[in-house]
C-alpha positions as CSV (number, residue, x, y, z in Angstrom):
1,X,-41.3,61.0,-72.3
2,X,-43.7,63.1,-70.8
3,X,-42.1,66.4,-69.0
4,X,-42.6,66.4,-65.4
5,X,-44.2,69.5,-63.9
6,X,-43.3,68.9,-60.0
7,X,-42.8,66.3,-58.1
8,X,-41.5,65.4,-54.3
9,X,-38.1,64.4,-53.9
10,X,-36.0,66.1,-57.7
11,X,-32.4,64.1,-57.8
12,X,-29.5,65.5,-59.6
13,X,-27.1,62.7,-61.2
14,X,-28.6,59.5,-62.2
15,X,-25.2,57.7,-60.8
16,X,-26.0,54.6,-58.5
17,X,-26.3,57.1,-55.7
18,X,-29.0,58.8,-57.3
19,X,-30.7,55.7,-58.9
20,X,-30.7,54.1,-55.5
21,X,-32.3,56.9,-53.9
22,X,-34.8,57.0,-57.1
23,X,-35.6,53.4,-56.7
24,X,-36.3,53.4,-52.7
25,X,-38.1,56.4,-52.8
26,X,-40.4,54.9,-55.8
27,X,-40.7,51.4,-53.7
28,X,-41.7,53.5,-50.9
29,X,-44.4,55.9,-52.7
30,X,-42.8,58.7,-53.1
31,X,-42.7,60.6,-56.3
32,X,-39.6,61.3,-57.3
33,X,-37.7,62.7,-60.6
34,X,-34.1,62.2,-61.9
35,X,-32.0,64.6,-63.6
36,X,-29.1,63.8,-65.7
37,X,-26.6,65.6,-67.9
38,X,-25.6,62.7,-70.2
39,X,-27.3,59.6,-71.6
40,X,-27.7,56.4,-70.4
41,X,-25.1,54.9,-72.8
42,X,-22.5,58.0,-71.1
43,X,-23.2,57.1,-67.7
44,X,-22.8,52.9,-68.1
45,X,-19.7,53.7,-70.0
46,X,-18.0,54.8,-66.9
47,X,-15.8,52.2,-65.7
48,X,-15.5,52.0,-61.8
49,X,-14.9,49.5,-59.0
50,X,-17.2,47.6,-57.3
51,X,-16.3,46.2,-53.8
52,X,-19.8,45.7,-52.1
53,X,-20.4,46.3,-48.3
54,X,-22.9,44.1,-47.2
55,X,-24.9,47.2,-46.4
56,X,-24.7,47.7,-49.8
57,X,-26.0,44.8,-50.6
58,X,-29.4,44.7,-48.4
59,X,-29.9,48.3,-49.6
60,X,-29.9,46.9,-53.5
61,X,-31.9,43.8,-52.4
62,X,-34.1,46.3,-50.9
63,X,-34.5,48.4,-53.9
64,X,-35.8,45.2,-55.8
65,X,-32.2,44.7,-58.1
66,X,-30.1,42.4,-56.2
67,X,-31.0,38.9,-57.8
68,X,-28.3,39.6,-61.0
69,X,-25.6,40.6,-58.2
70,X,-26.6,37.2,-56.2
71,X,-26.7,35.0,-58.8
72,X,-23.0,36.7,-60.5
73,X,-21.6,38.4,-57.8
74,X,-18.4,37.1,-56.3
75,X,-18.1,36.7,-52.5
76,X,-14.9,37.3,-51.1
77,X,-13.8,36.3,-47.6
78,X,-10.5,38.0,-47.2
79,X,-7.9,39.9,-49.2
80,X,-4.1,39.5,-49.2
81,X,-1.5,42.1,-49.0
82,X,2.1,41.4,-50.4
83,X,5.5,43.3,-48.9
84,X,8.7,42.5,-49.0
85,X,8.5,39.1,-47.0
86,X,5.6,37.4,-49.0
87,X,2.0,37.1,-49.3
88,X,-0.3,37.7,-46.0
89,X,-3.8,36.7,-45.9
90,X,-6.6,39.2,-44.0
91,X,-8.8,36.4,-43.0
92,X,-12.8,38.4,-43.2
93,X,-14.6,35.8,-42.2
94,X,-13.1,34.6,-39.1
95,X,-12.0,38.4,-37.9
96,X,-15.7,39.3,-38.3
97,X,-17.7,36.8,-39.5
98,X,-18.5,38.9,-42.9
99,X,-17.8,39.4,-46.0
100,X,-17.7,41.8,-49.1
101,X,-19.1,41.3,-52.7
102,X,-17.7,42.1,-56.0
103,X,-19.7,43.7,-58.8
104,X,-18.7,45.9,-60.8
105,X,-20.2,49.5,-60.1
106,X,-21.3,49.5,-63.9
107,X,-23.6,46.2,-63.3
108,X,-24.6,48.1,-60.3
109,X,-26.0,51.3,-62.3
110,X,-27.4,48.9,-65.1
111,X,-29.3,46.9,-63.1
112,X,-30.7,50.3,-61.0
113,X,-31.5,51.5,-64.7
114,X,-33.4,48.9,-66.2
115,X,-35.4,48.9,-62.5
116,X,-36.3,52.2,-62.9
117,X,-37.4,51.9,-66.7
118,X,-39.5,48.8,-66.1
119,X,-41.3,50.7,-62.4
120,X,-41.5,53.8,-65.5
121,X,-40.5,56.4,-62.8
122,X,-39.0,59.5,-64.9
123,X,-35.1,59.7,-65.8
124,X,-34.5,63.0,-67.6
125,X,-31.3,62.4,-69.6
126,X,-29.2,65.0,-71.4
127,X,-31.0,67.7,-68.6
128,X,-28.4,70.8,-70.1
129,X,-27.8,73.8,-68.3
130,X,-29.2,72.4,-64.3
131,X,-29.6,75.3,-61.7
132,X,-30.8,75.0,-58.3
133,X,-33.4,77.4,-56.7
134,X,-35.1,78.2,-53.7
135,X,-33.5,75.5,-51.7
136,X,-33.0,78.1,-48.4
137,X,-37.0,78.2,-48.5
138,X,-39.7,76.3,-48.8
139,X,-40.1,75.9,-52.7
140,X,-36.9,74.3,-54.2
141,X,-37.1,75.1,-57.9
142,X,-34.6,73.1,-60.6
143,X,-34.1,74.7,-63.9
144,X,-33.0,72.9,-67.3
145,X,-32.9,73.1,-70.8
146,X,-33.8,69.7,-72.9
147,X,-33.5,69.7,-76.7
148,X,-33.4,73.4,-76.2
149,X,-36.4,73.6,-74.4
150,X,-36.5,75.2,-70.7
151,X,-37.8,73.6,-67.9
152,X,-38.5,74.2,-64.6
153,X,-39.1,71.5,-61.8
154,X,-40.5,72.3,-58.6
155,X,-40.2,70.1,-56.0
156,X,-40.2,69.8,-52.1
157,X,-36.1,68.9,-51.7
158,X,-33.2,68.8,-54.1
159,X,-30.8,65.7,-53.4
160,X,-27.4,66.2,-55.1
161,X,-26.2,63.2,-56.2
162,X,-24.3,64.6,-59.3
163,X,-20.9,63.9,-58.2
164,X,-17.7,65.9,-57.6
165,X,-18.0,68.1,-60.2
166,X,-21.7,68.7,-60.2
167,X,-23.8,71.6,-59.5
168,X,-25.2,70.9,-56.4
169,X,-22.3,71.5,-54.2
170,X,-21.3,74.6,-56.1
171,X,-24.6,76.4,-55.8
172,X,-24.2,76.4,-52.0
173,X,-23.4,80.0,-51.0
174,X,-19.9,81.0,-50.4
175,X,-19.0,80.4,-46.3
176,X,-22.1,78.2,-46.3
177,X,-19.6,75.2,-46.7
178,X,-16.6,73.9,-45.4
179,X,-14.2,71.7,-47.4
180,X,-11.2,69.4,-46.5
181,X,-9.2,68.1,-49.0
182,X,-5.6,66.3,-50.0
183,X,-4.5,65.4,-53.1
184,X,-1.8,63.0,-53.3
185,X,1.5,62.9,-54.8
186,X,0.5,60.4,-57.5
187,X,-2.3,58.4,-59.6
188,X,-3.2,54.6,-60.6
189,X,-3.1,53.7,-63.4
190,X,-5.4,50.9,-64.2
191,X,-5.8,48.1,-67.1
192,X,-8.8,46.1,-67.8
193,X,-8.3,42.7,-69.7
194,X,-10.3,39.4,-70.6
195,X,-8.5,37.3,-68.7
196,X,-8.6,35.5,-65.4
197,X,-7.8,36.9,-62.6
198,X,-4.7,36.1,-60.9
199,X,-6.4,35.3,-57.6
200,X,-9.3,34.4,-56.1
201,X,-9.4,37.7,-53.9
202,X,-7.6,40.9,-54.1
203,X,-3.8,41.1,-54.0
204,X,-3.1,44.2,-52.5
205,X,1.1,45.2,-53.0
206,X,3.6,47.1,-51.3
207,X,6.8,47.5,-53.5
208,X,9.9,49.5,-53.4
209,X,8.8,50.5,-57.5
210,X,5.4,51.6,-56.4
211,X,2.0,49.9,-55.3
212,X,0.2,47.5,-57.2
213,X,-3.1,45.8,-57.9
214,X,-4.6,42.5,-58.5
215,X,-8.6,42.7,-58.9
216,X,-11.3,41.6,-60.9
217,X,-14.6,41.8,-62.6
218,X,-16.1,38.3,-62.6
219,X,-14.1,34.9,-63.6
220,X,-12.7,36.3,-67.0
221,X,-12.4,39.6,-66.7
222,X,-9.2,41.1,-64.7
223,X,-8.4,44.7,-63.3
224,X,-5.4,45.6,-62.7
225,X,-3.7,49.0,-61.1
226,X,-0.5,50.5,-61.0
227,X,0.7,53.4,-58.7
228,X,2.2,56.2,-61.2
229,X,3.4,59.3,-61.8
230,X,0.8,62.5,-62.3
231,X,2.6,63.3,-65.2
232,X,2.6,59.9,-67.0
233,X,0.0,59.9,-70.1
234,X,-1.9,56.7,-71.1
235,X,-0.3,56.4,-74.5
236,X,3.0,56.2,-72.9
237,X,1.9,53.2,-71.4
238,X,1.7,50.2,-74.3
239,X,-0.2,47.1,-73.2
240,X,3.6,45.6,-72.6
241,X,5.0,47.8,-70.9
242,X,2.0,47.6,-68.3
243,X,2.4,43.9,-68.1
244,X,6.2,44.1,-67.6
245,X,6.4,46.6,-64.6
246,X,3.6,44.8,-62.8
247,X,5.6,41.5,-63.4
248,X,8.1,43.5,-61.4
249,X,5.6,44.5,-58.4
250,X,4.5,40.6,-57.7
251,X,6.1,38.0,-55.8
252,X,7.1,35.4,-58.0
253,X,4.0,32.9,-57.1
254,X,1.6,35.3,-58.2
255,X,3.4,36.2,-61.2
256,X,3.7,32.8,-62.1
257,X,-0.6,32.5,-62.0
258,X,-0.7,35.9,-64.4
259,X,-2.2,35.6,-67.5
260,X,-1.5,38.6,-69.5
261,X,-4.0,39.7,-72.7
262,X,-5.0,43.0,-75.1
263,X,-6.4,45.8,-72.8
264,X,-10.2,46.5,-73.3
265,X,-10.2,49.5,-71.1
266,X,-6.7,51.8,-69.8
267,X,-6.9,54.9,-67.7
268,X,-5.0,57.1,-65.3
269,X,-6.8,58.3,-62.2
270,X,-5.5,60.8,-59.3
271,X,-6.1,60.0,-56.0
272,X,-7.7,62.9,-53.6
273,X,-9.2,62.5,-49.7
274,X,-12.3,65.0,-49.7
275,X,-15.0,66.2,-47.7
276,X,-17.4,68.9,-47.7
277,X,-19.6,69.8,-44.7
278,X,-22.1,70.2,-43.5
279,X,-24.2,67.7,-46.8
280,X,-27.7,69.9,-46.0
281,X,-28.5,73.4,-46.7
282,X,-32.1,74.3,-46.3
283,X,-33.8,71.4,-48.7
284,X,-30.8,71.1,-50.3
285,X,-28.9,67.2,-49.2
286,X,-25.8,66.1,-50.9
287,X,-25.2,62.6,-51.1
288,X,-22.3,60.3,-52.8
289,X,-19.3,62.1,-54.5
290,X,-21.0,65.1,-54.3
291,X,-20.0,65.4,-50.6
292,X,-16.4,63.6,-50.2
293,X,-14.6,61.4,-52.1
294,X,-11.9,58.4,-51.0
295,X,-8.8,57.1,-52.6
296,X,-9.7,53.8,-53.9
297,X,-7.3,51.8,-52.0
298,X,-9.9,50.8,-48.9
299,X,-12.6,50.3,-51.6
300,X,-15.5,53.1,-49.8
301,X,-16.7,55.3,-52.8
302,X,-19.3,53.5,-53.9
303,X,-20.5,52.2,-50.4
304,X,-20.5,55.4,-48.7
305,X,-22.7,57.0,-51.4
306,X,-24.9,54.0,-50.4
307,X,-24.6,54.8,-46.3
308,X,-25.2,58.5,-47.6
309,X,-28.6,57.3,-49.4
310,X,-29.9,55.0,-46.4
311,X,-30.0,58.4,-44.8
312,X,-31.6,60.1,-46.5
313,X,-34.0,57.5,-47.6
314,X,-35.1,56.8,-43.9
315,X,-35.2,60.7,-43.4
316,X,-37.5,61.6,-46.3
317,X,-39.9,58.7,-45.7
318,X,-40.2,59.8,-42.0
319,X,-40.9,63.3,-43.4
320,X,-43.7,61.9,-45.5
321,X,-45.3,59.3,-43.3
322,X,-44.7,60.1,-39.9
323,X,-44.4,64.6,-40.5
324,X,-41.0,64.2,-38.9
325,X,-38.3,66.3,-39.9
326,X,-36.1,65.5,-36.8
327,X,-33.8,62.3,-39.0
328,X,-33.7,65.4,-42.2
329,X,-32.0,67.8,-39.4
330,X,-29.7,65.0,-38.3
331,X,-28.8,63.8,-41.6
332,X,-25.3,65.8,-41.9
333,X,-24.3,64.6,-39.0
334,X,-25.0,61.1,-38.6
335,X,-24.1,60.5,-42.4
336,X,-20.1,62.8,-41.7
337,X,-19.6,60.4,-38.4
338,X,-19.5,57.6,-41.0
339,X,-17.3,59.2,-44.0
340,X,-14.5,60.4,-41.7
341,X,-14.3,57.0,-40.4
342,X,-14.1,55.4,-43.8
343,X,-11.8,58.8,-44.8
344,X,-9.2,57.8,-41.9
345,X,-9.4,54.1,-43.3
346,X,-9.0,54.9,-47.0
347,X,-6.4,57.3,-45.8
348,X,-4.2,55.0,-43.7
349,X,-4.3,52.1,-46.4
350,X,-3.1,54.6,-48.9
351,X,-0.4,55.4,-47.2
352,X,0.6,52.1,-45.8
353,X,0.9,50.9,-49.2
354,X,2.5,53.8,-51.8
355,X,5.6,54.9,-52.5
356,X,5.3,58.3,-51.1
357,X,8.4,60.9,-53.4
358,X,9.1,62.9,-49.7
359,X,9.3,59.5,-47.3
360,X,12.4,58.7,-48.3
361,X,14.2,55.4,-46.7
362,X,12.9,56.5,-43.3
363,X,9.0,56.3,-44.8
364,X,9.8,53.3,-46.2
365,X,11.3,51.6,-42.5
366,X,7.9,52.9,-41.1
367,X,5.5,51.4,-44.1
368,X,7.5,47.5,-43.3
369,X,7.4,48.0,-39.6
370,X,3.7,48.9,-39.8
371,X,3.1,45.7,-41.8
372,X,5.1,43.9,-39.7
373,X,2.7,44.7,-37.0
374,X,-0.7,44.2,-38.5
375,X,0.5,40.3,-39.5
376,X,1.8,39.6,-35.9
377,X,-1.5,41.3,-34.2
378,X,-4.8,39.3,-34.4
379,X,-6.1,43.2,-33.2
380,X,-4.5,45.2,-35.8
381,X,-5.7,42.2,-38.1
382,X,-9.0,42.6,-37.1
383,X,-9.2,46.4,-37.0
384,X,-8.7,46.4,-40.5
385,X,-11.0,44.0,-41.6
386,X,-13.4,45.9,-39.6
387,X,-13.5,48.9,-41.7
388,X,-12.7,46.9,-45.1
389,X,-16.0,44.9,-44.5
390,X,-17.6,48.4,-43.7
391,X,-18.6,49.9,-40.4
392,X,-22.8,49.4,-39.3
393,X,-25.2,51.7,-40.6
């Protein structure tokens, strides 16, 4: 690989956010470069969820890497949510006439990957040591060491794509940012298995012993989540075990459709609301988890990185063709309208469904009477199928 000396548009984190922005800017003729810590085989390791938007979707048939999703991807019309008095159906289709998509994030990031190799637009993996420069002027700079080399990138803007814990946000001056933030009082703890799903859609549950999850991967591979403590550890949680207390957390119909097998995959994961602001500083834009993430319950992580990159696609082409910079200055704004949005809705499913320790009985009377609600009102119904198929962009 040859080492770039400059180049437009240098991304940080070759994630999906980044890749998608990589790809879109390559498609559109602008040069672009991608920085990443780890390698390839790191980054696909990462397991994640993959609830598609149909945004989403036209921005990856866009990018030229949607046939695989088409032709494997599973359409799903509705969810269900199970409480104490059964199984209710959130009809998608006829509350909105749309739909959602499930891929795995992972096929997502391959697919953007193997694009990118074959268009043989540059992916710097294994980038050590990333610092960003010059991004309050007008000549960003990145530095990196490669192989114990040191490089330097110049470029026109920096687009932080690098997640939560990347660089990006953190080189932002101190009082340049604002962040929001709450961590709640428990994780999930998820189990991946070659098996078939329980369901044809997603079973979401509200249960006296703790939330639950029924998802899925394609036709043989299940997912499976269980709310938890903070302080539970993975190997404290045998394969049996797992399969017991979510035995416990299902209505006996779906119980009776659960086919139980050896985990391939098992993790804990806390849940945190988060959002940084403003997402530009000079050339600087931050994009995906860099900016805010979402509990996972409403399914948004993945498709607001993608809102975040339609952006700041459509701002940086305007830049280049048209010598605009009037959609870069708005890009903050218009891209916050649409996380606090999907915040409030990630927020409100979360706690609709989990056992919160501080509710007590009261919290609990609340959580059934709001249920109790959405299933008699066709407006409450459609309300949230609204926001679960994603709000325009």
């Amino acid at each position: 690989m040859n080492t770039p000396t400059r180049t437009q548009v240098a991304i940080v984190g070759a994630g999906p956010s980044g890749l998608l922005l990589g790809q879109l800017l390559h498609r559109a003729g602008i040069d672009n470069v991608i920085l990443e810590r780890h390698t390839g085989e790191y980054v696909l390791g990462r397991i994640r969820a993959g609830v598609l938007e149909q945004g989403a979707v036209r921005m990856l048939d866009e990018a030229g890497v949607g046939a695989r999703l088409h032709s494997e991807g599973l359409v799903h019309r509705g969810i269900e949510i199970g409480w104490a008095r059964g199984r209710e159906r959130v009809d998608f289709d006829a509350l909105t006439g749309n739909s959602v998509v499930v891929y795995g994030q992972t096929e997502v990031t391959r697919d953007l990957m193997a694009a990118r190799a074959a268009s043989g637009a540059v992916t710097v993996y294994e980038a050590a040591d990333v610092s960003v420069h010059g991004f309050d002027g007008t000549r960003p700079m990145l530095r990196y060491t490669r192989g114990g080399k040191a490089h330097e990138l110049p470029c026109d803007f920096v687009a932080g794509c690098d997640g939560y814990h990347g660089i990006c946000r953190k080189s932002v001056p101190p009082g340049a940012l604002m962040t929001y933030e709450r961590e709640y009082p428990f994780g999930w703890l998820g189990l991946l298995s070659e098996t078939p799903p329980v369901s044809d859609e997603l079973i979401y549950v509200r249960h006296e012993r703790g939330f639950a999850l029924c998802s899925m991967r394609s036709h043989t591979r299940s997912r499976y989540y269980l709310q938890c403590s903070l302080s539970e550890r993975v190997e404290d949680w045998p394969d049996d075990r797992f399969w017991e207390e979510l035995e416990k957390r299902l209505d006996t119909r779906t119980v009776a459709n659960l086919v139980t097998g050896p985990s391939i995959e098992k993790s804990i994961a806390p849940l945190r609301s988060f959002v940084a602001e403003p997402m530009r500083f000079g050339r600087l834009f931050l994009a995906g988890d860099a900016a805010h993430i979402v509990p996972p319950t409403g399914a948004k992580g993945l498709n607001l990185a993608a809102s975040d990159v339609r952006y700041l696609f459509d701002a940086l082409v305007e830049h280049y063709k048209d010598g605009s910079s009037a959609a870069l200055d708005a890009y903050s704004e218009r891209a916050l309208k649409r996380i606090w949005k999907a915040e409030r809705f990630s927020w409100w499913m979360t706690t609709l469904l989990h056992r919160f320790p501080d509710h007590g009985p009261f919290g609990a009377k609340i959580q059934e009477a709001e249920l109790d609600y959405l299933f008699s009102s066709n407006a409450a119904m459609a309300s949230l199928a609204e926001n679960y198929v994603g709000l325009p962009y």
